[in-house]
C-alpha positions in Angstrom: 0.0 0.0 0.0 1.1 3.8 -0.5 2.4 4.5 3.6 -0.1 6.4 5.2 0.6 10.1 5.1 -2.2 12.7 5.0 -1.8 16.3 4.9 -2.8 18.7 7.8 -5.5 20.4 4.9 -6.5 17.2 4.3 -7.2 16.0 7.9 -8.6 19.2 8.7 -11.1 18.8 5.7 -12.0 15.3 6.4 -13.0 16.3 10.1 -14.9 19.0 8.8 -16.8 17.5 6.4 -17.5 14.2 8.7 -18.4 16.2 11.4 -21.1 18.1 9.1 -22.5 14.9 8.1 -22.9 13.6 11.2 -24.5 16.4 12.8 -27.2 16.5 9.7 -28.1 13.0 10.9 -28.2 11.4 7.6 -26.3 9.3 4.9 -28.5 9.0 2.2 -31.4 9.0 4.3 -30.3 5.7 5.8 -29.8 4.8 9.6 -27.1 2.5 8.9 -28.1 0.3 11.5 -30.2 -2.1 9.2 -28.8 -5.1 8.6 -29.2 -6.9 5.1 -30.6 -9.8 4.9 -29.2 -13.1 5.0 -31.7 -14.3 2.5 -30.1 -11.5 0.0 -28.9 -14.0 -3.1 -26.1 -12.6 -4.9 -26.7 -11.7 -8.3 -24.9 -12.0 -11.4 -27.4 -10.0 -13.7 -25.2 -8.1 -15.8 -25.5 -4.7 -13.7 -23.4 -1.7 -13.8 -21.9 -1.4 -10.9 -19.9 1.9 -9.5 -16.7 1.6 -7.2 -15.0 4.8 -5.8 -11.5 4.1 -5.0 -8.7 6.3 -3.2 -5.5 6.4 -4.8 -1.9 4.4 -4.2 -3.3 1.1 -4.2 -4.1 1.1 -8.7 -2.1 -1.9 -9.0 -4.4 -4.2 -6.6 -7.6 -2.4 -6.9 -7.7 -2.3 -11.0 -6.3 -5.6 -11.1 -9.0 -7.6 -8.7 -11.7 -5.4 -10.6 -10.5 -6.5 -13.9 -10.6 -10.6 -12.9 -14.2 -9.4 -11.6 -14.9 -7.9 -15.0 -13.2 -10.9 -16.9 -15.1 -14.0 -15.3 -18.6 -12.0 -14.4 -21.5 -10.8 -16.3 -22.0 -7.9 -13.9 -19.1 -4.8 -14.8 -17.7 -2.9 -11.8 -16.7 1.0 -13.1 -13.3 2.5 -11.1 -13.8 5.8 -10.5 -10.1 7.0 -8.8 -11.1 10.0 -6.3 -8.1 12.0 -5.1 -6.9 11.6 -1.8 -7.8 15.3 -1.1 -11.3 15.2 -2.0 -12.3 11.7 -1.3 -13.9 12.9 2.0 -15.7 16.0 0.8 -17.0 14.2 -1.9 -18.1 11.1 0.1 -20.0 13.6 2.2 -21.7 15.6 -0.5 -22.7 12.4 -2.1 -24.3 11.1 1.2 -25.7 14.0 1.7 -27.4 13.7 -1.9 -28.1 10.3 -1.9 -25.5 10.2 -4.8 -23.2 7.6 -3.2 -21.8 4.9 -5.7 -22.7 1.1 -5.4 -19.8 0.4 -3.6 -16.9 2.1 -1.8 -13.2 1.2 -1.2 -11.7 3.3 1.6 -8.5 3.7 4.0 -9.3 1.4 6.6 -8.8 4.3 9.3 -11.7 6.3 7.6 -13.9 3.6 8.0 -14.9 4.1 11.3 -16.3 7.4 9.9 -18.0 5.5 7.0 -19.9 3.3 9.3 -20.6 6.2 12.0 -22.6 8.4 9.1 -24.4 5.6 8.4 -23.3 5.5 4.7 -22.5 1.1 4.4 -24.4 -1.7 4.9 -24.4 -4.2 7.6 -22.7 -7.3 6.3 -22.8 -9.3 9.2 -25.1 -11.9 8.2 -24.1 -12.1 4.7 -20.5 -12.9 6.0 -21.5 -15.3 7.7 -23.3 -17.5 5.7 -20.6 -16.7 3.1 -17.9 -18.4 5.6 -15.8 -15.4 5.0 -16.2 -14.2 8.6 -13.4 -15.6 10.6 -11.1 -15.7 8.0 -10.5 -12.2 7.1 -8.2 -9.7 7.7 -8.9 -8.9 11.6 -7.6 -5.1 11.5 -9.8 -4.6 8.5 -12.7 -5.9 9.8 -12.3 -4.2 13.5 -12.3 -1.2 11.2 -15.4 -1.9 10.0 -17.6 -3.2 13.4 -19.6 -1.1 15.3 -21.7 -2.6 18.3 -20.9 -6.1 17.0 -22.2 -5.5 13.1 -19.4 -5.6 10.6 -20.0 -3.0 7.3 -17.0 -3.7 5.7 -14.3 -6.2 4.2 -10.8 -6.2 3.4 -9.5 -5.3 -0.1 -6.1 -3.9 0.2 -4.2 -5.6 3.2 -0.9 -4.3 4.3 1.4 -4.3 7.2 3.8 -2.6 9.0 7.1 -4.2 9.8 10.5 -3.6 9.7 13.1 -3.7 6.5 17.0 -4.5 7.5 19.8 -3.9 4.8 21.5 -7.4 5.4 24.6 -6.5 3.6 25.4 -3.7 6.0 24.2 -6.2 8.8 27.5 -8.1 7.5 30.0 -5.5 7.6 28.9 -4.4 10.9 29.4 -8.1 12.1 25.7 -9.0 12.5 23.9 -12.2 11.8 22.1 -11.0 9.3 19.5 -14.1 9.3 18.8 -13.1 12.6 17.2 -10.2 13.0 16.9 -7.9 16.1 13.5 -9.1 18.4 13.4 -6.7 21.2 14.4 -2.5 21.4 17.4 -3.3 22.6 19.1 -5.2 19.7 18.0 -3.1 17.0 19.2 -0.3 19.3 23.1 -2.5 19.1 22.1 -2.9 16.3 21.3 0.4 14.5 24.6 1.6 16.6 27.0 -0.7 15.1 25.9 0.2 11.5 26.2 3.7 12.4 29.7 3.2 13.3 30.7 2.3 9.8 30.7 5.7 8.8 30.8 6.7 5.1 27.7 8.2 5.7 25.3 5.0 7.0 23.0 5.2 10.0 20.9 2.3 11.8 18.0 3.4 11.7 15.3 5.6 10.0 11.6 6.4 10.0 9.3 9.2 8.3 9.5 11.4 11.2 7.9 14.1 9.4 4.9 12.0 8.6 2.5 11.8 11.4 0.2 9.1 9.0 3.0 7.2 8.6 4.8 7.8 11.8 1.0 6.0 12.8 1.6 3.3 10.9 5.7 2.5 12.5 5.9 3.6 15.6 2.6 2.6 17.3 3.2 -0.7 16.8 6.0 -0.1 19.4 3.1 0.5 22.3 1.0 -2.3 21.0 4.0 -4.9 21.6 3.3 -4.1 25.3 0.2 -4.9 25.3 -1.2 -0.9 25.6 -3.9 0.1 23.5 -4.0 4.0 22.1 -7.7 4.3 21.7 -10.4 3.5 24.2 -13.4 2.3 23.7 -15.4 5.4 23.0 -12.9 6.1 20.3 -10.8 8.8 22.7 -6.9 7.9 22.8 -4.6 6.8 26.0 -1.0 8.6 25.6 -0.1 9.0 29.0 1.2 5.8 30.2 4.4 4.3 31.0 4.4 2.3 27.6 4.1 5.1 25.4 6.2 6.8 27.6 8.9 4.3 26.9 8.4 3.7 23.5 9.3 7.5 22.8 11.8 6.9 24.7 13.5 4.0 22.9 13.3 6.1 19.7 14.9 9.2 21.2 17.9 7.2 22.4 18.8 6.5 18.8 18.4 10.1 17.5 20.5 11.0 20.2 23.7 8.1 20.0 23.5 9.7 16.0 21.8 6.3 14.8 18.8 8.4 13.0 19.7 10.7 10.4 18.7 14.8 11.2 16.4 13.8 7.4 14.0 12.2 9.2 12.9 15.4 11.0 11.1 16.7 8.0 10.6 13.4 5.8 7.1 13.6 5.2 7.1 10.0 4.0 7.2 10.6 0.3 11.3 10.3 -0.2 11.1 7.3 2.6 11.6 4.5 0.3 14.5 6.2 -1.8 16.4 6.8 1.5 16.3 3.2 2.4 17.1 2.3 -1.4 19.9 4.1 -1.3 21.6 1.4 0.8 22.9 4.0 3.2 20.5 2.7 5.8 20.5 -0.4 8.3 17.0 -0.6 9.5 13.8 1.1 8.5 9.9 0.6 10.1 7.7 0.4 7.1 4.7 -0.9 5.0 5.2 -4.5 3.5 4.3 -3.4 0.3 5.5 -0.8 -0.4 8.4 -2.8 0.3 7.8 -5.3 -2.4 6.4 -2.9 -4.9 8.5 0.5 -4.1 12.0 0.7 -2.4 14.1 -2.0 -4.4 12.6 -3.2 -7.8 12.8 -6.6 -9.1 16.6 -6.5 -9.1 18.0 -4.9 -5.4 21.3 -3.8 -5.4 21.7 -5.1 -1.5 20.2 -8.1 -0.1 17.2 -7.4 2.7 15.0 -8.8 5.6 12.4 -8.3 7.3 10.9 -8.8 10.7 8.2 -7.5 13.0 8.3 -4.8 14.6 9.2 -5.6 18.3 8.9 -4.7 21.7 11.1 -4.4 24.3 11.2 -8.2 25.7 11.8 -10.8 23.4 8.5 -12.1 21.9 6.7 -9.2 22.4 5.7 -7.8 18.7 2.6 -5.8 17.1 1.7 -4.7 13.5 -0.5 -2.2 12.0 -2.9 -3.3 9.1 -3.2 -0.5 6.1 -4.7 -0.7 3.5 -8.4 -0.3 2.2 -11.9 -1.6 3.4 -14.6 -2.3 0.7 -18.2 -1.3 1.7 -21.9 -1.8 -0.3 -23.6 1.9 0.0 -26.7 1.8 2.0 -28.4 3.4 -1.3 -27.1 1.3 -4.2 -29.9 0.1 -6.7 -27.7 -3.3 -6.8 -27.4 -4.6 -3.5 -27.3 -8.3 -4.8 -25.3 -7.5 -7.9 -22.7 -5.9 -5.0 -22.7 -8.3 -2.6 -21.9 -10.9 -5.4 -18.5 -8.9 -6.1 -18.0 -8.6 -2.2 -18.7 -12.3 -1.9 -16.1 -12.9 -4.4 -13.7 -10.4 -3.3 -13.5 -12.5 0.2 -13.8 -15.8 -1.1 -10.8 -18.3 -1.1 -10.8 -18.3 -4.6 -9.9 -14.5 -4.8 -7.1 -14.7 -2.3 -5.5 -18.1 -4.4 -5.9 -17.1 -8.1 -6.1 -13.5 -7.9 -4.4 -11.5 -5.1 -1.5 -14.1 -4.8 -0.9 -13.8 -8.5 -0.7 -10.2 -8.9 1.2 -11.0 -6.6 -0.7 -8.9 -3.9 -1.6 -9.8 0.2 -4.6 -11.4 0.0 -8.1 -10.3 1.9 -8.4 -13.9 3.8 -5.6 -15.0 6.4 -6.6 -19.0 5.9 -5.1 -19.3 2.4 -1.6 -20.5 1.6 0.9 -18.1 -0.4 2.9 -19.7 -2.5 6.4 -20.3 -1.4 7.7 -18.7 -4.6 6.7 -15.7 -3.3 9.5 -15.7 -0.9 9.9 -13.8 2.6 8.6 -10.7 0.9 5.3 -12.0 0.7 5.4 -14.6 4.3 6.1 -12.5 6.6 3.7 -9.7 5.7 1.2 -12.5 5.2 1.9 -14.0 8.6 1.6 -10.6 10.4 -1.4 -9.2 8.7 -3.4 -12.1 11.1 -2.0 -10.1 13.8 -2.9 -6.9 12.8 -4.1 -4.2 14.6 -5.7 -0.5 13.8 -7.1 2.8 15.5 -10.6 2.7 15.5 -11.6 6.1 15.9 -14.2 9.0 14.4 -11.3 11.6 15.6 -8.6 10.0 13.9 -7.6 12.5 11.5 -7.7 15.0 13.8 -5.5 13.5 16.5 -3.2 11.5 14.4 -2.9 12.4 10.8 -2.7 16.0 11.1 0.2 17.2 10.8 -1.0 20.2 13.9 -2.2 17.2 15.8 -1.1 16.0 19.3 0.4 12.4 18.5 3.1 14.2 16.1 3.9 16.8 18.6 4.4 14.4 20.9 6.4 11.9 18.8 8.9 15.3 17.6 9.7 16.7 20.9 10.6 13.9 22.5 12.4 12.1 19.7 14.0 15.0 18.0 14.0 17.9 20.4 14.5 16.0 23.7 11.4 16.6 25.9 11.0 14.8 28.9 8.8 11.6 27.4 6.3 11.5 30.7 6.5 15.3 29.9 5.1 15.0 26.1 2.7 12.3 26.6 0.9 14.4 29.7 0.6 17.6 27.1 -0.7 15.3 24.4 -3.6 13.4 26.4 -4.4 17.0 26.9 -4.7 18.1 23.7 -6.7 15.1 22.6 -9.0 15.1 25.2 -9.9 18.8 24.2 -10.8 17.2 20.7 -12.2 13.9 21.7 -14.9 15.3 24.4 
């Protein structure tokens, strides 16, 4: 997937237009709360059917559409909405009853989706299909509100963590074992650092508060700390958060993290790393794959999950994008039948894997031609965690937001951790209540 990285004018849009939608009480004129039926029979009648997708993710979204297209008398229509106007023109469409058939979405939007009451409930449908269980479980999370599930999987992604194996080697690292806990990839980054000629240990987007998100809250998670309550308002001021900032600030300090991080606002991420100059970078499995080396790397790599601080203690974040039948489409059976298909086994085996592409379903088998690129992103994504939040975008991907201020002046400017985190429950609280 394209790293998550929104702008503050975009966050700042999406909040607003959300927050008008939700305060009109309407999505089309639909609760959201009804539940299609289980009795609904997927139809293949040859309808026209319209999907609005974000972009970054062409390359899987066109592709699954086209196999749709290829082997189905019903014909899904792409539009590609731009990232800066998806959310103002998902709102004006609610608002009009002009939504398309179906919608693909960032997974962290979707707990807007389902709060406007724009998608219909699935739940039933999923589970007669015997697609629920076996589907991406961030994704799906995403999607749930008071137990009903409004959404499905159709970009899967994870976050991990890429290691340049051939300076692993001249450091004198194992480079087939990977660091598993803060402090080895903190002797780790360290030792590549001291190699000199201009390499450094260890790199994130620090600039990038969407992708910062994505990396470095899997860090908390390892220890078993969730950021978002229940009610959707966040938890920063604990001792694992704390401590996670911590972690990261130590290797800005020891020189480990180069001053570029500071203001990479994730779109030069992948060059840096492809440059070789790097040991280890936190980052998105596909973009991986699909962005930082090509099909012929110039260094060997690795990856790995991102850790905690014990050994065994590890957590991912699930990207990607969450497909969704519009409470107003015309076609709710010709819709559910390319959903049904989109989560089937079938999908995942001859479609996704052969693009090649993470599949929607975690109970398929990739095959091992793929390589590590492909397992260990596969393996995590059952793992996978998310924020599930309505104020999101307003406490994490804005770049004027409180998790990025917190996550700068500690790591980069050298506040007191407990310090930072007290100021940013602050800050969200004032947004949150």
């Amino acid at each position: 997937m394209k790293r998550p990285n929104r702008s503050t004018a975009v966050a700042l849009t999406a909040a607003a237009a959300i927050s008008s939608l939700l305060l009109s009480g309407c999505a089309g004129g639909g609760s959201g709360t009804a539940a299609a039926s289980g009795d609904l029979e997927a139809a293949d009648s040859g309808a026209e059917l319209t999907l609005w997708v974000r972009p970054g993710n062409e390359a899987v979204t066109d592709a699954v559409v086209e196999a749709y297209n290829d082997t189905h008398e019903n014909q899904v229509a792409i539009t590609h909405v731009p990232a800066d106007q998806y959310v103002t023109k998902f709102a004006a469409a609610a608002q009009s009853g002009s939504l398309p058939d179906i919608l693909a979405a960032d997974l962290v939007f979707m707990p807007q989706i389902v709060e406007t009451g724009a998608a219909m409930d699935l739940t039933e449908l999923l589970e007669e299909s015997g697609a629920a269980g076996n589907l991406s479980p961030a994704h799906i999370q995403a999607s749930t509100k008071d137990g009903h599930v409004y959404g499905v999987p159709y970009v899967a992604d994870t976050s991990l963590y890429v290691y340049n194996k051939d300076l692993f080697r001249q450091a004198g690292l194992d480079p087939e074992n990977p660091p598993t806990t803060w402090a080895g990839i903190q002797e780790a980054a360290a030792k590549v650092t001291a190699l000199g000629d201009g390499n450094h240990g260890f790199y994130l987007s620090g600039g990038a508060p969407g992708s910062l998100a994505y990396d470095f809250t899997p860090t908390i998670w390892a220890q078993g700390t969730e950021v978002v309550n229940e009610d959707g308002s966040f938890d920063w001021d604990n001792q694992a958060t704390q401590d996670a900032l911590a972690f990261m600030q130590a290797m800005y300090e020891n020189g480990d993290i180069p001053d570029t991080s500071k203001t990479d606002t994730g779109d030069g991420f992948f060059s840096v790393f492809a440059s070789g100059k790097i040991g280890i970078a936190f980052a998105g499995g596909n973009g991986v794959n699909t962005a930082t080396l090509g099909t012929d790397p110039v260094f060997e790599f690795g990856l790995a999950p991102i850790p905690g601080p014990e050994d065994g203690q590890f957590a991912t974040f699930s990207g990607g994008d969450v497909a969704a039948i519009t409470n107003t489409t015309k076609h709710p059976a010709e819709a559910w039948d390319f959903i049904q298909w989109l989560t089937s086994a079938e999908a995942s085996e001859d479609v996704y894997a052969n693009l090649p592409a993470l599949p929607p379903r975690t109970d398929v088998t990739l095959p091992a031609s793929l390589g590590e690129q492909f397992a260990v992103p596969a393996e995590l994504v059952k793992e996978g965690q998310t924020y599930v939040s309505p104020f999101y975008n307003e406490v994490v991907a804005s770049a004027q937001g409180p998790f990025l201020e917190m996550f700068q002046s500690v790591v980069f400017n050298g506040a007191d951790p407990a310090e930072a985190t007290k100021q940013a429950q602050e800050a969200s609280d004032a947004i949150t209540e």
